[in-house]
C-alpha positions as CSV (number, residue, x, y, z in Angstrom):
1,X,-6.7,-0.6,-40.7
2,X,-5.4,-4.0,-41.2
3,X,-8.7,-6.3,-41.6
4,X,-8.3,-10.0,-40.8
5,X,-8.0,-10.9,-37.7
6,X,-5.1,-13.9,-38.5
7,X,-3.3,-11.0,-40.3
8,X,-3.3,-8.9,-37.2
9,X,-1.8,-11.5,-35.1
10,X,1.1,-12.2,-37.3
11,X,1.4,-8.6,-38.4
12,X,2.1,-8.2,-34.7
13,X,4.1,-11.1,-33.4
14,X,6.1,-10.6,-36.8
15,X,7.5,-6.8,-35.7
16,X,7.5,-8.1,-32.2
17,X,10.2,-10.3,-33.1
18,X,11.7,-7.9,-35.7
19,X,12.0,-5.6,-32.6
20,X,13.6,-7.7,-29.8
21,X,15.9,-9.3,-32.3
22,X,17.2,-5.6,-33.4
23,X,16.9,-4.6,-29.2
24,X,18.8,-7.4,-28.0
25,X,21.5,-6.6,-30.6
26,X,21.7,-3.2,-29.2
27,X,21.9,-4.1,-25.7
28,X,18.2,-2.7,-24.8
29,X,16.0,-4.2,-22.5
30,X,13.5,-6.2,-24.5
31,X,10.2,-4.8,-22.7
32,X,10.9,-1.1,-24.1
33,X,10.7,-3.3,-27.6
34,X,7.3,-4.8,-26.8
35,X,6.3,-1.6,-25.9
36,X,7.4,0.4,-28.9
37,X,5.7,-2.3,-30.9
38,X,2.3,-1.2,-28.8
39,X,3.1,2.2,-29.7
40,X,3.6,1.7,-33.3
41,X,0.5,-0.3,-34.3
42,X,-1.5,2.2,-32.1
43,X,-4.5,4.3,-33.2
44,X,-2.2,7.1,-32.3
45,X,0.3,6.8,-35.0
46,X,0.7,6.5,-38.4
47,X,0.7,3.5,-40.1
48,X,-1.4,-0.1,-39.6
49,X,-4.0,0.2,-36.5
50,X,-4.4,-3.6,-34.8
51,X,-7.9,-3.8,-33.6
52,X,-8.0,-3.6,-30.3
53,X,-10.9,-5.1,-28.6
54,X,-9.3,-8.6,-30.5
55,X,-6.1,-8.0,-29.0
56,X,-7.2,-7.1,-25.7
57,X,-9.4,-10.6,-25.4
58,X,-5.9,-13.2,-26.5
59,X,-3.6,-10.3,-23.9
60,X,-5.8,-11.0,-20.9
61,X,-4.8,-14.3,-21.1
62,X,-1.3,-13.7,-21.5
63,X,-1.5,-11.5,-18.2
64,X,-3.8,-14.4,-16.3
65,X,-0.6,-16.2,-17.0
66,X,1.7,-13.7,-16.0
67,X,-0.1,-13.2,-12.9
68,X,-0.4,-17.2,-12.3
69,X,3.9,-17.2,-13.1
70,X,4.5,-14.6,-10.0
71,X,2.1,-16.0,-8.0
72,X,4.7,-18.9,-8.0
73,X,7.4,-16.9,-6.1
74,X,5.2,-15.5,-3.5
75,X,4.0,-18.6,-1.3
76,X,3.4,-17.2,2.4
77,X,6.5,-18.5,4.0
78,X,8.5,-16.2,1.4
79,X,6.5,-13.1,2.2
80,X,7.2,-13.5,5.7
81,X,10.9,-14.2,5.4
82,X,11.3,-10.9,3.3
83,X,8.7,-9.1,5.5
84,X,11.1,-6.6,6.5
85,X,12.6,-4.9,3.3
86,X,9.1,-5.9,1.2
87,X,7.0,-3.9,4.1
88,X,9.5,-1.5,4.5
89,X,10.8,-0.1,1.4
90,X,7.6,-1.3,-0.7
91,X,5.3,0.5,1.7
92,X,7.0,3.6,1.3
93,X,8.0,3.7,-2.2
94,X,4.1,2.8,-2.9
95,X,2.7,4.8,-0.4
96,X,4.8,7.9,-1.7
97,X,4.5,7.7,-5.2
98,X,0.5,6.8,-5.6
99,X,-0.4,10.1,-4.0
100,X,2.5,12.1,-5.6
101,X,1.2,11.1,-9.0
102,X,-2.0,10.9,-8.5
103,X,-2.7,14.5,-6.9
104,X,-1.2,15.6,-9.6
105,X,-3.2,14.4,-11.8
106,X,-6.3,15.3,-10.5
107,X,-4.9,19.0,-10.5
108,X,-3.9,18.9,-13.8
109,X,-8.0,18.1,-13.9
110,X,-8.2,14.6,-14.2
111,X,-11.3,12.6,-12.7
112,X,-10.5,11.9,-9.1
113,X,-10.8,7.8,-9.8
114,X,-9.0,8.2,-13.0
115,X,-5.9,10.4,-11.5
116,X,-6.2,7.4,-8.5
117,X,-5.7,4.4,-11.7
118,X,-2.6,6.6,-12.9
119,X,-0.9,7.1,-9.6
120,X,-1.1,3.2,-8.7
121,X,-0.1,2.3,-12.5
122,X,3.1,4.4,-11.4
123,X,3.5,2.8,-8.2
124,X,4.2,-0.5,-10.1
125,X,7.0,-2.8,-11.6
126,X,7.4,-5.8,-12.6
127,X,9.4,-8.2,-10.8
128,X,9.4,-10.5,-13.5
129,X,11.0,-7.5,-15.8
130,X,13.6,-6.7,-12.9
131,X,14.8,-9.7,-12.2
132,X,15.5,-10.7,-15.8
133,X,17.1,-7.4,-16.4
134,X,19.6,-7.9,-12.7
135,X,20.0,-11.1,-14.3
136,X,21.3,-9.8,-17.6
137,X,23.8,-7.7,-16.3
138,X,25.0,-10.1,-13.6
139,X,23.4,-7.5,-10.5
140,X,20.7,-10.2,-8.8
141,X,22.9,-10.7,-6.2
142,X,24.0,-6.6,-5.5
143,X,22.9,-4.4,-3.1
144,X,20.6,-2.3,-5.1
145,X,19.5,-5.8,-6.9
146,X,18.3,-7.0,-3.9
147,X,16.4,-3.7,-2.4
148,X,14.9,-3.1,-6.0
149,X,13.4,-6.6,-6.1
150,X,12.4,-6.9,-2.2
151,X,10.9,-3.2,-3.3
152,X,9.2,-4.9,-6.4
153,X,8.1,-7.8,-4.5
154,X,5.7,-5.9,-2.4
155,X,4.4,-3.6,-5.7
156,X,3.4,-7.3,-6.8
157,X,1.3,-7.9,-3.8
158,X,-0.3,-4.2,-3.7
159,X,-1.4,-4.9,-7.8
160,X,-3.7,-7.2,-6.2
161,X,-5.8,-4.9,-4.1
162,X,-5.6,-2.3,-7.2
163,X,-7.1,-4.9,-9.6
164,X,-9.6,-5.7,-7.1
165,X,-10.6,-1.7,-6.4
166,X,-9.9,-0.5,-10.4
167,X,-12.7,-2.2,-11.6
168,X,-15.2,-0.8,-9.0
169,X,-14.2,2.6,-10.1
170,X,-15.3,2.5,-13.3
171,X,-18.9,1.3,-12.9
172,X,-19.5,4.2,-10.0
173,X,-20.7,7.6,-9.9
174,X,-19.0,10.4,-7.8
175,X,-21.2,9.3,-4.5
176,X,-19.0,8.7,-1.7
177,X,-21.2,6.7,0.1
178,X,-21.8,4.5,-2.8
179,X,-18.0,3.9,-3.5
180,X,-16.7,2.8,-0.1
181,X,-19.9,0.5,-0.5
182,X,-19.0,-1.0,-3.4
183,X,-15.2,-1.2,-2.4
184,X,-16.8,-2.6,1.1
185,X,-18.4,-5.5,-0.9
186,X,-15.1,-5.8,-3.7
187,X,-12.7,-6.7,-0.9
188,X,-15.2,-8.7,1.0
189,X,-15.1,-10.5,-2.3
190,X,-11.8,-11.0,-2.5
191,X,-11.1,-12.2,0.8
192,X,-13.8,-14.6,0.7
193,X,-12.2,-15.8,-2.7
194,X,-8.5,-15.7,-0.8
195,X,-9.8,-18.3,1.9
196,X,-11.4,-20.2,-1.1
197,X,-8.5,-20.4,-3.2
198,X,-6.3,-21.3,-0.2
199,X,-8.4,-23.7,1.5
200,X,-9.0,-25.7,-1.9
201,X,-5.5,-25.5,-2.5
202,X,-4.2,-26.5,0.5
203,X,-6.5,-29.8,0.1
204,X,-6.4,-30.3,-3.4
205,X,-3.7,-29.3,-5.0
206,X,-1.1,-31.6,-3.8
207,X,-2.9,-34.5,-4.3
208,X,-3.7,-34.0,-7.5
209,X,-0.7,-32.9,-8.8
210,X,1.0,-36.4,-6.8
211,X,-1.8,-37.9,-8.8
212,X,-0.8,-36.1,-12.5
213,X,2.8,-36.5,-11.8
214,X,2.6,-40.3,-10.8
215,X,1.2,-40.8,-14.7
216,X,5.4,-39.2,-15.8
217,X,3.4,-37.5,-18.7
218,X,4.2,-33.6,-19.4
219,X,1.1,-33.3,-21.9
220,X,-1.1,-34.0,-18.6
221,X,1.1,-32.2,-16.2
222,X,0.8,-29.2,-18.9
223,X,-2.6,-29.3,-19.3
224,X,-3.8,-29.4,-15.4
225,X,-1.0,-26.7,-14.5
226,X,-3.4,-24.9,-17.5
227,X,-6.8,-26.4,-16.0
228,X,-6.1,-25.1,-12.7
229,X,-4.5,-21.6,-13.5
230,X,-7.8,-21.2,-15.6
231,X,-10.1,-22.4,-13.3
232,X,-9.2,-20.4,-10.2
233,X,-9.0,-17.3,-13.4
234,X,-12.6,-18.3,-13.8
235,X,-13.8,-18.6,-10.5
236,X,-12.8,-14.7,-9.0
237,X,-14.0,-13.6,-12.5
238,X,-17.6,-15.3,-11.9
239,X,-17.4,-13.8,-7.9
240,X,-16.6,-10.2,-9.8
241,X,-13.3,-9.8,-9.7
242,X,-10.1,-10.1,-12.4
243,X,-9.0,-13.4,-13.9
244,X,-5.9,-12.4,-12.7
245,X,-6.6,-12.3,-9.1
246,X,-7.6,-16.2,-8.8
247,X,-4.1,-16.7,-11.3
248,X,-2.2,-15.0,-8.8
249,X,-3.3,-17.1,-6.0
250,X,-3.6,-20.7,-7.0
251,X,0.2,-19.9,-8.6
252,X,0.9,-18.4,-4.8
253,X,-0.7,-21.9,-3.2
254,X,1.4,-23.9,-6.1
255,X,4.0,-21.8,-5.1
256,X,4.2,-23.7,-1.7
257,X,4.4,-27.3,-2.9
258,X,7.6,-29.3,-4.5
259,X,5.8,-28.8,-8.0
260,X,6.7,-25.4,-8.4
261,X,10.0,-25.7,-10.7
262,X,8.2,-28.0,-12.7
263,X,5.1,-25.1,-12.9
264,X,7.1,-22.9,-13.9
C-alpha cells in the first residue's frame, strides 16, 4: 500500500504518462493506457494499491469537467439537426444492448438494479474518445465515422437519465412501489433542475461572459468558465443529483453562445 497521499498522485500520473508515451509509440489508443494503468494500481493485482476513496474524490472532478466539455457540443439546435440518425440508430443500439446485457446479468444472479447499472455501463461510449480516435486515423468525415458518432451522440444524452436513476438504486430496497417513487421524485428533480439551469443560462450567461470577455483577460475568462461549471456541479448535487448532471447542462447552454471555442 503506498501511504502518502502526494506519493499516490505522482506514483499515478508518473505510469500514466509512462503508459501513453509507450501506447502512442505503438499506435494504441491512449484510453486502453489509462485504463491499464487503473488496472495495474488496483486492489486486484499485484503490486502498489492507490487508495481509492482519495482518488475517487480529485476523479469526480475530472468527470464534472468531462461532462461540462460534451455538454459544449450538444446545445439544442444540434440535437435537433441530428435528430434523425442520434434517435434512430442511438435508440436502438441503446435500447438493444441495455436489456441484452443486463438480463444476462441478472441470470447469471446478479441483483436486478445491479445487472440494470452493468447493462447501461455497456450501452455507453464516449464521444469524446471516438472522435479523437476518427480523428487519428483520418475517418471523422467516413461513413461509419459519422454513424458511430451520431450513434455516440445520443449514448451521451441517455448517460444523463442513467446518472440521474443510478444513484436512486443504491439507496433502495427491493419494493417496487418504493423505487418508481423515488425515480418519480429523481426525474422530477432533474427536470426542475433542466428548466433551472436553462432559464438562468439563457439570462445570465451571455451577459456575463460579454462582461468577463470585455476585461481581454484569460485568468478571469478561466476562472468564471471554472465558477460556473462548478456552480451549476454544485447546485444538482445540493437538489440530489450528480455534479455532473448540472456540468453537462450549463456546458450544453454555453454550448449555444459564441463563447464556446473559447470554453473549450
Amino acid at each position: 500500500m503506498i501511504d502518502q497521499p502526494f506519493i499516490q498522485l505522482l506514483s499515478l500520473l508518473g505510469s500514466s504518462v509512462a503508459v501513453v508515451i509507450l501506447f502512442q509509440k505503438l499506435h494504441i489508443p491512449s484510453s486502453i493506457g489509462y485504463l491499464l494503468v487503473g488496472v495495474l494500481f488496483g486492489a486486484h493485482t499485484p503490486g502498489p494499491v492507490i487508495e481509492v476513496q482519495q482518488i475517487r474524490e480529485v476523479a469526480e472532478f475530472g468527470i464534472v469537467f468531462l461532462l461540462f466539455t460534451i455538454g459544449l457540443s450538444f446545445s439544442l439546435p444540434q440535437i435537433h439537426a441530428l435528430r434523425g440518425q442520434v434517435l434512430g440508430l442511438g435508440t436502438e443500439q441503446v435500447l438493444l444492448t441495455t436489456p441484452v446485457i443486463g438480463g444476462a446479468s441478472w441470470w447469471l444472479g446478479l441483483p436486478p438494479a445491479t445487472a440494470f447499472v452493468i447493462g447501461a455501463v455497456f450501452a455507453q461510449s464516449s464521444t469524446t474518445i471516438i472522435n479523437k480516435q476518427l480523428a487519428e486515423q483520418g475517418e471523422e468525415h467516413s461513413r461509419h465515422g459519422r454513424l458511430g458518432v451520431a450513434m455516440s451522440v445520443f449514448q451521451d444524452v441517455t448517460a444523463v437519465p442513467f446518472v440521474v436513476i443510478i444513484p436512486v438504486l443504491s439507496v433502495i430496497d427491493n419494493d417496487a412501489s418504493v423505487l418508481f417513487e423515488a425515480l418519480d421524485w429523481a426525474l422530477a428533480k432533474a427536470v426542475l433542475d433542466f428548466l433551472l439551469v436553462f432559464f438562468l443560462g439563457r439570462w445570465l450567461l451571455r451577459p456575463l461572459f460579454h462582461a468577463v470577455t470585455a476585461r481581454r483577460s484569460a485568468e478571469l475568462f478561466t476562472l468564471t468558465v471554472l465558477f460556473v461549471s462548478l456552480l451549476a456541479a454544485w447546485t444538482t448535487s445540493n437538489l440530489g443529483l450528480s455534479m455532473a448532471f448540472g456540468a453537462f447542462l450549463v456546458g450544453m447552454m454555453l454550448g449555444e453562445t459564441e463563447f464556446r471555442h473559447q470554453v473549450e
